[in-house]
Residue frames as a rotation matrix with the C-alpha (Angstrom) as fourth column:
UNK 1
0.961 0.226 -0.156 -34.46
0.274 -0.744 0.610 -4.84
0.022 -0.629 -0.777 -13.54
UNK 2
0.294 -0.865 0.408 -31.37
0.041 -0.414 -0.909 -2.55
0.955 0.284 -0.086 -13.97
UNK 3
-0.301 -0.319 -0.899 -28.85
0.944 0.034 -0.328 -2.47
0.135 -0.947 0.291 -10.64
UNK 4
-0.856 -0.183 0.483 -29.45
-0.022 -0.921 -0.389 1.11
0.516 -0.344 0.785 -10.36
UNK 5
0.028 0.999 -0.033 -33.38
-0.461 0.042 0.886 0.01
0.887 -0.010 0.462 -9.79
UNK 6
0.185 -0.649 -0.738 -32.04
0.334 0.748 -0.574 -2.76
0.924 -0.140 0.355 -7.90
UNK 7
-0.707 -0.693 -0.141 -29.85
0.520 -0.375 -0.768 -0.60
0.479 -0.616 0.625 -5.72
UNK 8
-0.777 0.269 0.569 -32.58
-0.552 -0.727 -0.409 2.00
0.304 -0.632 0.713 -5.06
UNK 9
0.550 0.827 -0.117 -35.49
-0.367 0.366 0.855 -0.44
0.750 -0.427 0.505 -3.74
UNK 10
0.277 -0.281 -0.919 -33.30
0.693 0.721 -0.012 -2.06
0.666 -0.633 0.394 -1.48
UNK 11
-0.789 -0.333 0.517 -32.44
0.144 -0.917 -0.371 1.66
0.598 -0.218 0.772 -0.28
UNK 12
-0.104 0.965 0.242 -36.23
-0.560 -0.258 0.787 2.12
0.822 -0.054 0.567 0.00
UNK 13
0.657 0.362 -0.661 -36.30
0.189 0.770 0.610 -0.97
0.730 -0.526 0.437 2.39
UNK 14
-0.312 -0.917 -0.249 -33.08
0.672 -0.028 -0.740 0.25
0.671 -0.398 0.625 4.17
UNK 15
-0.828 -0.115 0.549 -34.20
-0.162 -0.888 -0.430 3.46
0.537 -0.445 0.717 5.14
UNK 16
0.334 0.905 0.262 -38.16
-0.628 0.007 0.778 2.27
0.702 -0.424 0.571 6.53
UNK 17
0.281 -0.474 -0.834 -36.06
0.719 0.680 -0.144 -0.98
0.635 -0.560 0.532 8.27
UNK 18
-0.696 -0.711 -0.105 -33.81
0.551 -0.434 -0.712 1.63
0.460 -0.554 0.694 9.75
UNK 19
-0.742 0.214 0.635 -36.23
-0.538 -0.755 -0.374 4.34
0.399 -0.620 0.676 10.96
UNK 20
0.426 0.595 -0.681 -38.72
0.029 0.744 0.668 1.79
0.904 -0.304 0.300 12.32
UNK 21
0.513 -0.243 -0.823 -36.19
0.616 0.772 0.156 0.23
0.598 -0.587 0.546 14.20
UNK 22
-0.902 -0.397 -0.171 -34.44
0.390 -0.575 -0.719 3.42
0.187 -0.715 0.673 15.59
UNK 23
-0.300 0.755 0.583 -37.99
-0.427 -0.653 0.625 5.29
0.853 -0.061 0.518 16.44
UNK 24
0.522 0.619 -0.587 -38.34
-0.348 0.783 0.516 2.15
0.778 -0.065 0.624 18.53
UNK 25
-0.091 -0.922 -0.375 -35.23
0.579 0.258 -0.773 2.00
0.810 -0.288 0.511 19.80
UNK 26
-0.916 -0.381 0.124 -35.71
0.183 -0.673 -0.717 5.00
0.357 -0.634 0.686 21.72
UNK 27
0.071 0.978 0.198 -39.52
0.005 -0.199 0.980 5.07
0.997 -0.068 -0.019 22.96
UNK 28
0.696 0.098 -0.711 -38.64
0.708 0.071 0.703 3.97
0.119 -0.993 -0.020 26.90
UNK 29
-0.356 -0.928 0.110 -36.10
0.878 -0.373 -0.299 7.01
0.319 -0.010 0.948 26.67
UNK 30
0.167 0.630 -0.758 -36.80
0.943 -0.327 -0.064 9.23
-0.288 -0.704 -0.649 29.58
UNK 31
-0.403 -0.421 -0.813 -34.66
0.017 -0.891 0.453 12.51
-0.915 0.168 0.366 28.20
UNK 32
0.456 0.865 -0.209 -36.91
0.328 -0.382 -0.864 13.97
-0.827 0.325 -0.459 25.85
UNK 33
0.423 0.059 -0.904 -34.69
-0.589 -0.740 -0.324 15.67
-0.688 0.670 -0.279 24.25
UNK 34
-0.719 -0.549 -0.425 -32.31
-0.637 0.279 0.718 13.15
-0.276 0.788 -0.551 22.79
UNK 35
-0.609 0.454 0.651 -35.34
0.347 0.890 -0.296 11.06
-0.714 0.046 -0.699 22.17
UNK 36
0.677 0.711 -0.189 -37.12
0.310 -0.508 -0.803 13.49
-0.667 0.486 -0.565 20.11
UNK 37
0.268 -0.328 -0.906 -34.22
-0.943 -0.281 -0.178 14.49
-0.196 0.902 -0.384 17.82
UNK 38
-0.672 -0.533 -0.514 -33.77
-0.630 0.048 0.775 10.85
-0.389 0.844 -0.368 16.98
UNK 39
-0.089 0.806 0.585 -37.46
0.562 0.526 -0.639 9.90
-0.823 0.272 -0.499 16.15
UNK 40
0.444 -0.113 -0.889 -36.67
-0.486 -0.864 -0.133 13.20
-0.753 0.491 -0.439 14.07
UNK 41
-0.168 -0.854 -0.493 -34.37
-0.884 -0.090 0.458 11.53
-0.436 0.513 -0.740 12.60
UNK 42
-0.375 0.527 0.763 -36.25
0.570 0.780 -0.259 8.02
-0.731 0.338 -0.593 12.29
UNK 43
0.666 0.683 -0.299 -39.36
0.059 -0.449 -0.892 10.97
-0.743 0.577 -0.339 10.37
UNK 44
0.129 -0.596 -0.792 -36.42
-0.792 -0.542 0.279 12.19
-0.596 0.592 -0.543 7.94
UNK 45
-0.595 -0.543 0.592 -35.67
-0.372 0.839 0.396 8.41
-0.712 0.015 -0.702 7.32
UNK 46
-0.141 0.698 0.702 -39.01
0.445 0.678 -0.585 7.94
-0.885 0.230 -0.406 6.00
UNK 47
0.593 0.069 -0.802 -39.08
-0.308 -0.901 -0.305 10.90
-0.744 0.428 -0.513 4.35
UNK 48
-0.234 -0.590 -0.772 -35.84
-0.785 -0.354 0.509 9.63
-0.574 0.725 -0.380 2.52
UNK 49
-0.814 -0.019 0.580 -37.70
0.029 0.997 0.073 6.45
-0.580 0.076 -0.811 1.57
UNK 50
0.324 0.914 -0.246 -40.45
0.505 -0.387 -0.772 8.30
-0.800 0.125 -0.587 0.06
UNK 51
0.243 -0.470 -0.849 -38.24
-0.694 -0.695 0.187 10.23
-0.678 0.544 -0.495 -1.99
UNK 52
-0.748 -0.645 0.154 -36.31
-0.420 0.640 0.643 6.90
-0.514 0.417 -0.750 -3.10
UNK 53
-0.547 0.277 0.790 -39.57
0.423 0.906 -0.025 5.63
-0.723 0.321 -0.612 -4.17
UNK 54
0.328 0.137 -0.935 -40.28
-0.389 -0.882 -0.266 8.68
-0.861 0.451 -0.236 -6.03
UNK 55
-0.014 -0.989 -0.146 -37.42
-0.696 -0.095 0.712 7.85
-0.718 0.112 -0.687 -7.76
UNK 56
-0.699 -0.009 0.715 -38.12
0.224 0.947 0.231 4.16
-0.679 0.321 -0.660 -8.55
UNK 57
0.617 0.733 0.287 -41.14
0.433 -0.012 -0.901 5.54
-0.657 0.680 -0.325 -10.08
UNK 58
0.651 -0.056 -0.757 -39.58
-0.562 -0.706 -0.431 7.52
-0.510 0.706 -0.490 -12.14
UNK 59
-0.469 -0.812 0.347 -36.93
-0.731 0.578 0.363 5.12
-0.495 -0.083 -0.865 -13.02
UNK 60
-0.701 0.307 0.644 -39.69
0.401 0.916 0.000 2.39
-0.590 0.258 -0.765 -14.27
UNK 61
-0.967 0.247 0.054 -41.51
-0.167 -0.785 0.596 5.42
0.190 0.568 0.801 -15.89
UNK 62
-0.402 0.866 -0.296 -44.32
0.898 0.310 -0.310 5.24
-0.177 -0.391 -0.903 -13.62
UNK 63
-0.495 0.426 -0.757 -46.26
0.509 -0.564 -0.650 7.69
-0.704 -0.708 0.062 -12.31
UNK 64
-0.042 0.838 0.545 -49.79
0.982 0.135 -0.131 8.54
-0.183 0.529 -0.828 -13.81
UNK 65
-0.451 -0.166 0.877 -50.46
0.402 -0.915 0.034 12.28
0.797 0.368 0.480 -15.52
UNK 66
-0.737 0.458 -0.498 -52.11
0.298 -0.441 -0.847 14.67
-0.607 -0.772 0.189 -13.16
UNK 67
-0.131 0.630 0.765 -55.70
0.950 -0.142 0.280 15.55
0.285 0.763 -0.580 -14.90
UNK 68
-0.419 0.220 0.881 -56.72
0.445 -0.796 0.410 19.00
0.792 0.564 0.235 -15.90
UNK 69
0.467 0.835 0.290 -59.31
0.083 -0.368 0.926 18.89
0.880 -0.408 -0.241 -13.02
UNK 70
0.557 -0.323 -0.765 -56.43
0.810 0.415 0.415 18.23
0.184 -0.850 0.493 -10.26
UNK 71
-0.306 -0.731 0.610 -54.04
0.558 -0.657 -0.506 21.20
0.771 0.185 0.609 -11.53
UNK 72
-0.341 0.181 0.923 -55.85
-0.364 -0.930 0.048 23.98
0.867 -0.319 0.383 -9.62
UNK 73
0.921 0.305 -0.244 -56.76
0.153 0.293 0.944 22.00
0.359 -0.906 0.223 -6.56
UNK 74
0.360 -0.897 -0.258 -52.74
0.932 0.332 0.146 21.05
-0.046 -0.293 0.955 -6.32
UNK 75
0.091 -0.471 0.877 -51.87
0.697 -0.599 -0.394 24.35
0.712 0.647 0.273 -7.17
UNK 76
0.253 0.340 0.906 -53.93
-0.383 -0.824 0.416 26.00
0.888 -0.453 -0.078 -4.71
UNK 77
0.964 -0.066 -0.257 -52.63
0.240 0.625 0.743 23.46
0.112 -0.778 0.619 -1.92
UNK 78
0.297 -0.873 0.388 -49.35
0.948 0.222 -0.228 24.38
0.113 0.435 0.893 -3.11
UNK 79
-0.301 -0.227 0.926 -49.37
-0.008 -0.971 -0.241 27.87
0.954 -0.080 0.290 -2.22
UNK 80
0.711 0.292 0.640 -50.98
-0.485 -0.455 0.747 27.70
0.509 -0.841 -0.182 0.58
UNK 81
0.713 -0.674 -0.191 -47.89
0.678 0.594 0.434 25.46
-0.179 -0.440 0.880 2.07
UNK 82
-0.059 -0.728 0.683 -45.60
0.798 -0.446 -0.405 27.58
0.599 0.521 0.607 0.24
UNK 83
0.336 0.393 0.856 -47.45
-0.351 -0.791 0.501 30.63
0.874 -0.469 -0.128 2.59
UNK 84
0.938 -0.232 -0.259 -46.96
0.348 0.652 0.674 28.01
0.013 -0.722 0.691 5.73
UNK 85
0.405 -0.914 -0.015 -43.34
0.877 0.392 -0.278 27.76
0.260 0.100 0.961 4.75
UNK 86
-0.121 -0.699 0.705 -42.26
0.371 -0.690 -0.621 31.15
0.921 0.187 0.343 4.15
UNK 87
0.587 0.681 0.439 -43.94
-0.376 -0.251 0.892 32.06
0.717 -0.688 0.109 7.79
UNK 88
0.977 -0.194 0.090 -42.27
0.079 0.717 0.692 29.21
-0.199 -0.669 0.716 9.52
UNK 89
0.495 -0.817 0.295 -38.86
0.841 0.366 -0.398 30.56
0.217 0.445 0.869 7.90
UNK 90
-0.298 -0.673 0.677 -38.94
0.015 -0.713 -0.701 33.60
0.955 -0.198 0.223 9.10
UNK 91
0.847 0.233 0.477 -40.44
-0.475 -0.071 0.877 33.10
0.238 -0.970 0.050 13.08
UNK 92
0.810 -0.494 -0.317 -37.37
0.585 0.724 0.366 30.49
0.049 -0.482 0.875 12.98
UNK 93
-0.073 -0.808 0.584 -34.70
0.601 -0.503 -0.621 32.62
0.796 0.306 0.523 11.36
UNK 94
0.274 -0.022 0.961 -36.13
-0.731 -0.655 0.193 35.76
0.625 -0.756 -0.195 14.53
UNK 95
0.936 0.132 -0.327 -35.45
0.132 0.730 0.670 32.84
0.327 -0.670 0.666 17.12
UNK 96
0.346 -0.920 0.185 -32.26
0.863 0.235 -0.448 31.98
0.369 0.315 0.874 15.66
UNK 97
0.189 -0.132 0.973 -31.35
0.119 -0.981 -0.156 35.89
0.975 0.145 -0.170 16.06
UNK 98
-0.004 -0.126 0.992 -32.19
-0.681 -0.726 -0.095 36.13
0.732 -0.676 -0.083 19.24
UNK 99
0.998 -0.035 -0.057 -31.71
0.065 0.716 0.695 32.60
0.017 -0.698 0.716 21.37
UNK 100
0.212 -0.952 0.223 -28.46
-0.941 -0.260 -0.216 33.17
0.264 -0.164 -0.951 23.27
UNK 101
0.158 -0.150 0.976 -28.74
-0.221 0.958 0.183 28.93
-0.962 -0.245 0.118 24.14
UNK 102
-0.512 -0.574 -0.639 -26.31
-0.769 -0.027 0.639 27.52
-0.384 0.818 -0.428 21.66
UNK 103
-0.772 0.228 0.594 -27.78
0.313 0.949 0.042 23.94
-0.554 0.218 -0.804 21.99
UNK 104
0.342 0.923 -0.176 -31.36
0.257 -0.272 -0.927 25.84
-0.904 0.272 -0.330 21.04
UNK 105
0.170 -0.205 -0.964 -29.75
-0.853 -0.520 -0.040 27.88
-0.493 0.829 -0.264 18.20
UNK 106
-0.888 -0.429 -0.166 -28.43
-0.389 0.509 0.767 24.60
-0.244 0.746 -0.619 16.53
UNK 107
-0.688 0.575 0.443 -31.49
0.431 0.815 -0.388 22.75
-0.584 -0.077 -0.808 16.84
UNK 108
0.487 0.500 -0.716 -33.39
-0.140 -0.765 -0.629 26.18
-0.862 0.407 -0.303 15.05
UNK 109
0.018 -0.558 -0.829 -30.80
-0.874 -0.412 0.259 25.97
-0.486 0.720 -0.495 12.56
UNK 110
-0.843 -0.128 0.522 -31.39
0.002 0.970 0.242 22.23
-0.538 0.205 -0.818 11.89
UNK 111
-0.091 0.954 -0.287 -35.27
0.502 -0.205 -0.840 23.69
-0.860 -0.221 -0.460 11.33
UNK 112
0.381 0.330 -0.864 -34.45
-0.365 -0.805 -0.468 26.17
-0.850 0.493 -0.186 9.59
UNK 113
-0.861 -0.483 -0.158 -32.58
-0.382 0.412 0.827 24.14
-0.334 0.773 -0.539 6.63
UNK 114
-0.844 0.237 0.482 -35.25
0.439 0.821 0.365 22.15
-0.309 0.519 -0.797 6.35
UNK 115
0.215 0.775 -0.594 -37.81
0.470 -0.615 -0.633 24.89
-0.856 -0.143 -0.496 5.92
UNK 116
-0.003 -0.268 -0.964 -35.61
-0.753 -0.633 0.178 26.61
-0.658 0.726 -0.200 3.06
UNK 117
-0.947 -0.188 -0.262 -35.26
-0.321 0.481 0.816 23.17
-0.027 0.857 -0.515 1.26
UNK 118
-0.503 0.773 0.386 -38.76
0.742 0.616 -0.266 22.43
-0.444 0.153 -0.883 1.32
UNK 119
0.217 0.465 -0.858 -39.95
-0.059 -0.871 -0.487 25.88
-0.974 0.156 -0.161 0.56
UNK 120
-0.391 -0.663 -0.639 -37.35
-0.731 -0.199 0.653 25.62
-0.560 0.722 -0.406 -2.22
UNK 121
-0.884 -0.467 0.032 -39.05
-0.352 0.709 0.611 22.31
-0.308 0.529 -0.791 -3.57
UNK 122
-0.110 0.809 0.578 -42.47
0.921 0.301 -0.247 22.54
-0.374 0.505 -0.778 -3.70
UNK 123
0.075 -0.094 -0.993 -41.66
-0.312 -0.948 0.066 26.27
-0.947 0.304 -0.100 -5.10
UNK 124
-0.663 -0.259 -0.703 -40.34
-0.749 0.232 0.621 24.30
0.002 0.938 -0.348 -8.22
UNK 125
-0.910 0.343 0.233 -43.08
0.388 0.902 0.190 22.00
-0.145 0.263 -0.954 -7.74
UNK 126
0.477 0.804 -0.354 -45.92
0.293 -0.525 -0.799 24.80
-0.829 0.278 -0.486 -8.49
UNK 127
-0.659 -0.257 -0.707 -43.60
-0.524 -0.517 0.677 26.05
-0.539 0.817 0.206 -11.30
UNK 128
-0.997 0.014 0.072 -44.15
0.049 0.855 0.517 22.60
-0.055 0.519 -0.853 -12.89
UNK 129
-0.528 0.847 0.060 -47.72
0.731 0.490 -0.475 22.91
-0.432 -0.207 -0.878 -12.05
UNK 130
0.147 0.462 -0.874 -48.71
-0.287 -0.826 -0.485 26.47
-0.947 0.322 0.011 -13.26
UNK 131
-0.664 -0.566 -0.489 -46.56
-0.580 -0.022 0.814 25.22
-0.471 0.824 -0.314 -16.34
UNK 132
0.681 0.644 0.348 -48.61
-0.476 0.751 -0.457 22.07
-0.556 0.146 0.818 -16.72
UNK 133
0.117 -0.749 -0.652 -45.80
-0.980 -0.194 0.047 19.85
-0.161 0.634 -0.757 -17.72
UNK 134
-0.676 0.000 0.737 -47.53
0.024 0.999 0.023 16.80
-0.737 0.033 -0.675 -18.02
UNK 135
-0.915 0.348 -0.203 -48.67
-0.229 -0.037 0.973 15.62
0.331 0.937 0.114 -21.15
UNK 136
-0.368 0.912 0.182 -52.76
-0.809 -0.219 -0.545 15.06
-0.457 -0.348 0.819 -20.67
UNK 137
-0.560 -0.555 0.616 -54.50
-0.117 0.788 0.604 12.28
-0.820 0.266 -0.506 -21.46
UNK 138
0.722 0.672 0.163 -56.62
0.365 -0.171 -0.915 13.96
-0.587 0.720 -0.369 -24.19
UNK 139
0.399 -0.589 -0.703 -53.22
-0.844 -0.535 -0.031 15.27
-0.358 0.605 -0.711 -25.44
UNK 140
-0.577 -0.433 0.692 -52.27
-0.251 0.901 0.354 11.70
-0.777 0.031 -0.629 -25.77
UNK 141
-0.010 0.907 0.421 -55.56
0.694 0.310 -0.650 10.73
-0.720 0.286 -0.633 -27.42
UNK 142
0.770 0.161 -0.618 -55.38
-0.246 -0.818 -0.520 13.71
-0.590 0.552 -0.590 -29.60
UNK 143
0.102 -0.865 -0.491 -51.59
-0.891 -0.298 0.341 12.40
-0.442 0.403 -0.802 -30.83
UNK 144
-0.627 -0.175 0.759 -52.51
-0.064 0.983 0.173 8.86
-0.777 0.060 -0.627 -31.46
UNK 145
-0.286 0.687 0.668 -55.67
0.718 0.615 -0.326 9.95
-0.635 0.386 -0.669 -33.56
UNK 146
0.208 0.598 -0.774 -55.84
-0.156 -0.761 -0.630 13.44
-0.966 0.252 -0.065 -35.13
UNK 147
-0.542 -0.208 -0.814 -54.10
-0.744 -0.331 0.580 12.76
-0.390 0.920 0.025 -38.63
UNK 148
-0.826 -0.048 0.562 -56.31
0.032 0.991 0.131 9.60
-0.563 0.126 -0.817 -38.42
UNK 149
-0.390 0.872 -0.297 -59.46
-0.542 0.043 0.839 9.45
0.745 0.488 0.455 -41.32
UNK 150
0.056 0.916 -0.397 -62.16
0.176 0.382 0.907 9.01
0.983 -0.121 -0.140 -39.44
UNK 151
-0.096 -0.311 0.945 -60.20
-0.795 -0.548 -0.261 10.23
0.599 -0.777 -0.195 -35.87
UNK 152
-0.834 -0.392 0.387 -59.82
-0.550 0.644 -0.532 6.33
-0.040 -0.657 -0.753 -34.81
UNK 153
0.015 0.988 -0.152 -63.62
-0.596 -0.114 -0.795 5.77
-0.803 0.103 0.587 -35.46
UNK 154
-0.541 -0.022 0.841 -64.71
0.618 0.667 0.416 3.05
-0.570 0.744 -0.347 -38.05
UNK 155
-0.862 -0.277 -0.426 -64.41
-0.290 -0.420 0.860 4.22
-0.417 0.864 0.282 -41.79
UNK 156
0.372 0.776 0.509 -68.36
0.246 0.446 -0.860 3.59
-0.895 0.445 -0.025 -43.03
């Protein structure tokens, strides 16, 4: 196992260790608010632990094709979030405009980042899908056997 592998699983365990233990941390906390932006911040935690193990997959060259029959389910999930998103980017962004409470405005504006980088990421994650940029596993099956006499089949 390479350190970079190494480095990011032990991330992976950092970040679930950590937001656990802060989400917890703050449950008998009577002030809502500061208790609710950091369980936020615990959710984000997981979030980056999810990502990291993204990662690892990719890194160990995991992660199984997507079949033919999934494309247009994901796709169509994919837009319809993508719809979600763009919705939820602009009702925040009119808030933002018009909430004269700074503390509110920051906390919109904390919202609203994360609304533009998700929008932004599963935008490039329908590209990939419309594109189909995973090999199939009949394209696989097709490269291991077409130049083969007999197409892999015993030679009578």
């Amino acid at each position: 196992m390479s350190e970079v592998v190494k480095k990011i699983a032990s991330m992976v365990r950092m970040e679930e260790t950590y937001a656990t233990s802060l989400s917890a941390s703050v449950e008998w906390l009577g002030n809502v608010v500061v208790r609710e932006i950091l369980r936020s911040i615990a959710y984000d935690s997981h979030k980056h632990a999810g990502f990291y193990t993204a990662i690892l997959n990719l890194l160990q060259g995991g992660s199984p094709a997507i079949f033919e029959s999934d494309y247009d389910r994901l796709e169509a999930v994919l837009k319809k979030h993508i719809e979600v998103e763009d919705k939820m980017i602009q009702d925040v962004k009119q808030l933002i405009e018009t909430e004269r409470d700074n503390r509110v405005r920051h906390l919109m504006t904390e919202i609203y980042q994360d609304e533009v980088r998700h929008h932004a990421l599963m935008r490039r994650l329908l590209e990939s899908v419309i594109k189909r940029e995973t090999i199939f596993e009949e394209d696989v099956w097709d490269m291991l056997w077409k130049d083969v006499p007999g197409h892999g089949a015993p030679i009578s």
